[in-house]
C-alpha positions as CSV (number, residue, x, y, z in Angstrom):
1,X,0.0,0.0,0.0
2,X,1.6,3.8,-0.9
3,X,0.3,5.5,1.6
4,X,1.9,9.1,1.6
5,X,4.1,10.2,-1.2
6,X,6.6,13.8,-1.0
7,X,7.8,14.9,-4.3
8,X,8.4,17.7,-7.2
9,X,4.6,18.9,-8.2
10,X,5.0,18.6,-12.3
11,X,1.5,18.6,-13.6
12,X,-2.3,19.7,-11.9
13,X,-5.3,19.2,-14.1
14,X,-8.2,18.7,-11.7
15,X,-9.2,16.2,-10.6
16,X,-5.5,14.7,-11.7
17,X,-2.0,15.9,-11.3
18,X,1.7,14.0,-11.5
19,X,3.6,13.8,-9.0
20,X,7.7,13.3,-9.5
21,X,9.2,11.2,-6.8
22,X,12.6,10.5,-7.5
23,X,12.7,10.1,-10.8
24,X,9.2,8.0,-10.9
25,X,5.9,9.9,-12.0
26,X,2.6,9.2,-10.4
27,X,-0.4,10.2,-11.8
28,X,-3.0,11.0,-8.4
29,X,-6.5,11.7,-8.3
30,X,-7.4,14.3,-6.1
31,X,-10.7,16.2,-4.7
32,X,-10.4,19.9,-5.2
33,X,-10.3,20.5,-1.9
34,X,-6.8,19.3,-2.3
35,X,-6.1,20.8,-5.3
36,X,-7.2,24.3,-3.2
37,X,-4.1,23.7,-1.3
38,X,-1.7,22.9,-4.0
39,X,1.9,24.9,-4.4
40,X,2.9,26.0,-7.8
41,X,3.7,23.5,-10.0
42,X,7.8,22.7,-10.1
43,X,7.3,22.9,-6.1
44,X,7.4,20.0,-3.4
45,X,4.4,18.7,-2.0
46,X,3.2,16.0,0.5
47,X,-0.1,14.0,-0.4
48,X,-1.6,11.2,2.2
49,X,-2.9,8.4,-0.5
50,X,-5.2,6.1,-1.0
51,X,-4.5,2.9,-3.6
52,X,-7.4,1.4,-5.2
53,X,-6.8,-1.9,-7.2
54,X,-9.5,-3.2,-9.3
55,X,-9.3,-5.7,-11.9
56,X,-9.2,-3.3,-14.6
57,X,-7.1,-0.8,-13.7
58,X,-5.2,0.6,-10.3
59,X,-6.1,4.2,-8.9
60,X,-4.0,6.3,-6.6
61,X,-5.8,8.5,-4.8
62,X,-3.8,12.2,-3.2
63,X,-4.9,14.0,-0.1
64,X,-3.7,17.5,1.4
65,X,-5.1,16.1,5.0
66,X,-5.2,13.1,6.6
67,X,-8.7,13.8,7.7
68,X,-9.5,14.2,4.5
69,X,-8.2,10.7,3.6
70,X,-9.6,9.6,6.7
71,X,-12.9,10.6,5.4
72,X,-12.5,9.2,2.0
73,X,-12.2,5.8,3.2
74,X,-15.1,5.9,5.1
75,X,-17.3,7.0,2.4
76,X,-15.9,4.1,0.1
77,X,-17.1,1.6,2.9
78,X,-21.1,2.8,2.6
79,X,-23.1,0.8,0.0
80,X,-23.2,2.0,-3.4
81,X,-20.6,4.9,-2.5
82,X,-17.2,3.8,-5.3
83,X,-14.1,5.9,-5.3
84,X,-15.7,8.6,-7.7
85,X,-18.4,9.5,-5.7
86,X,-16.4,9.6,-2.5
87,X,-13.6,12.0,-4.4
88,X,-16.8,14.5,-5.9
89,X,-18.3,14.6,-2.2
90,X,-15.2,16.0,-0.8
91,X,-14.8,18.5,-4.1
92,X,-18.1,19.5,-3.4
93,X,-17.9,20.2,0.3
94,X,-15.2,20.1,2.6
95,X,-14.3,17.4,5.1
96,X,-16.2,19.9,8.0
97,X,-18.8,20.5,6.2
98,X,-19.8,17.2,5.2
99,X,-19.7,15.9,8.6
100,X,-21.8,19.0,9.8
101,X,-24.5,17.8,7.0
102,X,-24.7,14.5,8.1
103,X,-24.8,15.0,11.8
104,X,-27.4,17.7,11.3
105,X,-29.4,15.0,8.2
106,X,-29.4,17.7,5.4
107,X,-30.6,15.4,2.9
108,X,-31.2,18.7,0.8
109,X,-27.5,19.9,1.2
110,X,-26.6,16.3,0.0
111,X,-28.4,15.9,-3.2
112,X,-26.6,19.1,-4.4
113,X,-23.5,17.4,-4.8
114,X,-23.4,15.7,-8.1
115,X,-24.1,11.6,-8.3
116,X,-25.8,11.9,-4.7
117,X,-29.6,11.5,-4.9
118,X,-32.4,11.0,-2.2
119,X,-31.5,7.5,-1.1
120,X,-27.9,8.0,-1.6
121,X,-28.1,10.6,1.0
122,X,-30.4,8.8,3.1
123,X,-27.8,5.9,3.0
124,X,-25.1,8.2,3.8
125,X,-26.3,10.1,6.3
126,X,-27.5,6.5,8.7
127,X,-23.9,4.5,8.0
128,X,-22.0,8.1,8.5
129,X,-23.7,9.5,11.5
130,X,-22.4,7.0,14.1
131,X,-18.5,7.4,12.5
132,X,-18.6,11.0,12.1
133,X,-20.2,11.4,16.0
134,X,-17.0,12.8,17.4
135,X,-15.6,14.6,14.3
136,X,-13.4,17.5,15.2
137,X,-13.7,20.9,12.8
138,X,-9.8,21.4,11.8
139,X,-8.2,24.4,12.4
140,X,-8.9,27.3,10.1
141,X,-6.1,27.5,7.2
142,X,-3.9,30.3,7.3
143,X,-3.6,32.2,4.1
144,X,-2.2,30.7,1.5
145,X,-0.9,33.9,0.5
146,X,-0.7,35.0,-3.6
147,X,-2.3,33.5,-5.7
148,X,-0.8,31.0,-8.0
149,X,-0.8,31.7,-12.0
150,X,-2.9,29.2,-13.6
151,X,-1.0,26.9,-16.0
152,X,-1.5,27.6,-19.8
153,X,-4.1,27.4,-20.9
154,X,-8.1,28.4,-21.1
155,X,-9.4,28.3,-17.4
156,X,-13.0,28.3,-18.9
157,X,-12.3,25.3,-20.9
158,X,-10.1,23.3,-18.0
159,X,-12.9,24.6,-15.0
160,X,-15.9,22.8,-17.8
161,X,-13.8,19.5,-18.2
162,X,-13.0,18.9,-14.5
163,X,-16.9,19.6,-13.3
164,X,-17.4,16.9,-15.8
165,X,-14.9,14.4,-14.8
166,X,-16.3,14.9,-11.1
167,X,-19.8,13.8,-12.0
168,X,-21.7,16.8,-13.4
169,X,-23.6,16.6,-16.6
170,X,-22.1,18.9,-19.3
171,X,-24.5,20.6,-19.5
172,X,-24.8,21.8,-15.8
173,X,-21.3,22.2,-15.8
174,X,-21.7,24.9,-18.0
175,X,-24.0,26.3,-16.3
176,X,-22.4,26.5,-12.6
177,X,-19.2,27.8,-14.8
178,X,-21.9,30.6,-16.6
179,X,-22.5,31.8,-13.2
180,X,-18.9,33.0,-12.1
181,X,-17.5,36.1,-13.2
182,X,-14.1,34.1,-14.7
183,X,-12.3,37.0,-15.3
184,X,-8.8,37.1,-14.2
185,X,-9.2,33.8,-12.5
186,X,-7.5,30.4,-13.3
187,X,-9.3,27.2,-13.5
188,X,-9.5,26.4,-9.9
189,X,-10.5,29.3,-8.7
190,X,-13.5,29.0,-11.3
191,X,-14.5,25.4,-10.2
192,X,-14.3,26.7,-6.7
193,X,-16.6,29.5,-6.8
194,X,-19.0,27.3,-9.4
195,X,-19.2,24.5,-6.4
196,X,-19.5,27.3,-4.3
197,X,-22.6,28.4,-5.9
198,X,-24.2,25.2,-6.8
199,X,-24.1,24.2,-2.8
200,X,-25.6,27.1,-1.8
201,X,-28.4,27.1,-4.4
């Protein structure tokens, strides 16, 4: 099992970046709640992982926290809740916040996060309850300080295609992406504010 893995930041295109540990590449799937906390790319970074091996292929998840990776296993172990889903819950919401969801049964808060319907919340909010009973908020973050220049590229185009490969329909993708003003603003900061958004609604 990898388990953590400290290296040379090469590539981020949410959900996936590459990771350069001496000399060997990994390719990690991340939430964006990870990708939020990214350096600049050519910079080192620690990730707490997750490896997932199926008969078809093998899949390395990357997390900034280990409360966050914490969290992601737990969600893989409810019914009906794969790898994907687990990863585009904590995209959508942070670790805090979903715990505060369950332990207060916002079923409506649930079902705005994309592949998450009535029952699926339901489901996740009677096997999560009893696990996330004495979950402890983390500390606020400090500021992360400047913000980092978006890689080449057309953030529009990059925010649109990682909606997408975190569950939402195309067409809604373009819609949460529609509703922030993307001006100046890389890719992340668009999916953030467009998650932002489509929570809220």
């Amino acid at each position: 099992m990898i388990g953590r893995l400290r290296g040379i930041l090469l590539e981020k295109t949410p959900p996936f970046l590459l990771l350069e540990v001496q000399g060997v590449g990994y390719e990690v799937e991340a939430p964006m709640s990870t990708f939020y906390q990214l350096p600049a790319q050519g910079e080192e970074v620690m990730l707490y992982t997750h490896l997932i091996v199926r008969e078809d292929a093998q899949l390395l998840c990357g997390f900034a926290s280990e409360s966050e990776r914490r969290l992601f296993r737990s969600l893989i172990r409810v019914n009906g809740v794969g790898a994907k889903l687990a990863l585009a819950i904590l995209s959508g919401m942070s670790a805090d916040e979903f715990a505060a969801a369950v332990q207060d049964e916002d079923t409506a808060r649930l079902t705005r996060l994309p592949g998450v319907g009535k029952k699926t919340a339901e489901r996740l909010i009677v096997e999560m309850r009893d696990r996330l009973a004495d979950w402890q908020a983390a500390p606020a973050a400090a500021s992360a300080g400047e913000p980092v220049p978006a890689a080449a590229g057309d953030p529009v185009k990059e925010a649109l295609t990682a909606l997408v490969a975190l569950g939402y329909r195309p067409a809604e993708a373009s819609r949460m992406v529609e509703k922030v003003d993307s001006d100046g603003l890389g890719s992340e900061d668009i999916i953030r504010e467009a998650l932002k958004a489509s929570i809220r609604r």
